[in-house]
C-alpha positions in Angstrom: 5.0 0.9 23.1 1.9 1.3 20.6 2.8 5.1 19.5 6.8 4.1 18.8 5.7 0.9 16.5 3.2 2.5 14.6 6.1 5.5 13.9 8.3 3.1 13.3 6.1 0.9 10.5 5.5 4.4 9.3 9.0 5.8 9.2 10.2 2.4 7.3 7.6 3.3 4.6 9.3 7.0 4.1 6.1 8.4 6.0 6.6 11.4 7.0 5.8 11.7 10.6 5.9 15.6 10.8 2.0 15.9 11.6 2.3 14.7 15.1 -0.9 15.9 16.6 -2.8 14.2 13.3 -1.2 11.1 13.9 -1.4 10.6 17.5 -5.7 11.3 17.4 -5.7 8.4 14.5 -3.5 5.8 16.7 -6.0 6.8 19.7 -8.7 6.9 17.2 -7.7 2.8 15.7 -6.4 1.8 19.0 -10.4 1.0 20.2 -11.1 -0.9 17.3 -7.8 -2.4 15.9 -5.4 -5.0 17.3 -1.8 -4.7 16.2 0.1 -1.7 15.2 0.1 -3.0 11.6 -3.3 -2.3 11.7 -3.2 1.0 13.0 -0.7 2.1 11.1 -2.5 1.2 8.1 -5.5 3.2 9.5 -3.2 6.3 10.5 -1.7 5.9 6.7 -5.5 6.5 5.8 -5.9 9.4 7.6 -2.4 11.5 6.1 -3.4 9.4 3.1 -3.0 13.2 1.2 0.0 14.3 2.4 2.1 11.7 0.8 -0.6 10.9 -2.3 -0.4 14.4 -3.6 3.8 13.7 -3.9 2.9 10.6 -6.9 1.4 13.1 -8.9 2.4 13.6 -12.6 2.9 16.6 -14.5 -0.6 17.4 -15.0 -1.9 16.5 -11.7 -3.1 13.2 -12.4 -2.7 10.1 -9.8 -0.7 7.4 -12.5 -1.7 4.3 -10.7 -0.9 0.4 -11.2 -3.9 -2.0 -10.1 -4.1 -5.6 -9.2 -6.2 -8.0 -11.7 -9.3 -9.7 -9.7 -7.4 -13.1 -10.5 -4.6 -11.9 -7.6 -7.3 -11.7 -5.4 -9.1 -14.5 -5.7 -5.5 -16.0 -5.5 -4.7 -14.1 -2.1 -8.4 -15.1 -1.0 -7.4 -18.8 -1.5 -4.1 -18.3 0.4 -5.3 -16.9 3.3 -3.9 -17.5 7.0 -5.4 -15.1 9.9 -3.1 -14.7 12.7 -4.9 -14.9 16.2 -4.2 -10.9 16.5 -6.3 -10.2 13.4 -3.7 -9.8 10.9 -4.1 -11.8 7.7 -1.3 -13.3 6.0 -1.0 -14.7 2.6 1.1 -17.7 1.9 2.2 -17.9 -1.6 4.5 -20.4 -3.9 7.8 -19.1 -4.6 6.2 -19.5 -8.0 3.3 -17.4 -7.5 5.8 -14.8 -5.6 7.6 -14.3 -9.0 4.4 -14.5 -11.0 3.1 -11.3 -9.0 6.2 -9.3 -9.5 6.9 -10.3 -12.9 3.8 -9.0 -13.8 3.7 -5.4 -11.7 7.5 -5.0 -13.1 6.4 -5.8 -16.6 3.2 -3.0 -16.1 5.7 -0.8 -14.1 8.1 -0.7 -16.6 6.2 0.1 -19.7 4.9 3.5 -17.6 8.5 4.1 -17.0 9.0 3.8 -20.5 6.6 6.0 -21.5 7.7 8.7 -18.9 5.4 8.2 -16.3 6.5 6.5 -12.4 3.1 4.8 -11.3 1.9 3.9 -7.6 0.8 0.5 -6.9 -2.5 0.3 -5.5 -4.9 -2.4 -4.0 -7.0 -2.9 -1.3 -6.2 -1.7 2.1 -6.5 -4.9 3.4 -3.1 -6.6 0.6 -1.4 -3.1 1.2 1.4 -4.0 3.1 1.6 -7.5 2.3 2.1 -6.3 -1.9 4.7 -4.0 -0.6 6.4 -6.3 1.2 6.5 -8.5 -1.3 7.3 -6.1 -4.0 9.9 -4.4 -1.8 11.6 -8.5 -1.7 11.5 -8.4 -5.3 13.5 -4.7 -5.8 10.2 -3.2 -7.0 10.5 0.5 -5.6 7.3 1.8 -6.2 5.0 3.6 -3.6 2.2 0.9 -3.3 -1.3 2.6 -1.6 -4.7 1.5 -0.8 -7.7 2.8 -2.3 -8.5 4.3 1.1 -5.3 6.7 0.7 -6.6 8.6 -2.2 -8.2 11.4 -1.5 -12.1 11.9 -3.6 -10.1 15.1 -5.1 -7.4 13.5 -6.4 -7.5 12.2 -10.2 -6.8 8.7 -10.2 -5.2 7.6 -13.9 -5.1 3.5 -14.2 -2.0 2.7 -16.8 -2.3 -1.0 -16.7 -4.0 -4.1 -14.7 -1.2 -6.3 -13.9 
């Protein structure tokens, strides 16, 4: 069922699914136009986007945020492989794999250093294929889209990685 795989994708993120009604009008809402429940769930992440933003907040309200250099995306661009339900997938080197996470560790840890616990974020379209691939590498960090962030929230880039 639709409704019980987009909770689940949601509830192996750590989304909270406490705002029911919300939730079930966005999978009704992306059901019409989107294919898988990755893809809804991505949408319905987008619509509680603030509910779990707000929570990566530092200390003075600031959004301490992570971002991907245009060179991964050109990368990912090159890489491409659409699957015949819509979803894209990116196939990477091993190489490449460890490039990408050497370098958001490297970025990641230097905030850490300096006190700060960054979100990753990118495009809504390499959301949850960074955070898988992050996730494989022991990289904890929330990773959001763009999308997510609320216009009244005060986005702080630390680093390009």
């Amino acid at each position: 069922d639709l409704v019980q795989a987009v909770l689940r994708l949601l509830l192996q993120e750590r989304i909270s699914i406490r705002n029911l009604p919300v939730i079930l009008e966005a999978i009704s809402e992306g059901r019409s136009a989107l294919h898988s429940p990755e893809q809804i769930a991505e949408y319905v992440r987008q619509r509680i986007g603030f509910q779990f933003v707000s929570k990566l907040r530092d200390k003075e309200g600031r959004l301490p945020l992570i971002q991907l250099s245009q060179d991964w995306e050109n990368l990912f661009r090159q890489h491409e492989n659409e699957r015949e339900n819509g979803i894209v997938d990116v196939v990477l080197s091993p190489a490449d794999f460890n490039k990408l996470a050497g370098a958001v560790r490297d970025k990641v840890a230097s905030a850490i250093s300096r006190g700060v616990f960054p979100a990753i974020v990118t495009s809504v379209k390499r959301r949850r294929f960074l955070s898988a691939v992050l996730s494989a590498k022991g990289i904890r960090n929330a990773v959001i889209s763009y999308d997510e962030i609320d216009p009244s929230e005060k986005p702080s880039i630390l680093a390009v990685a």
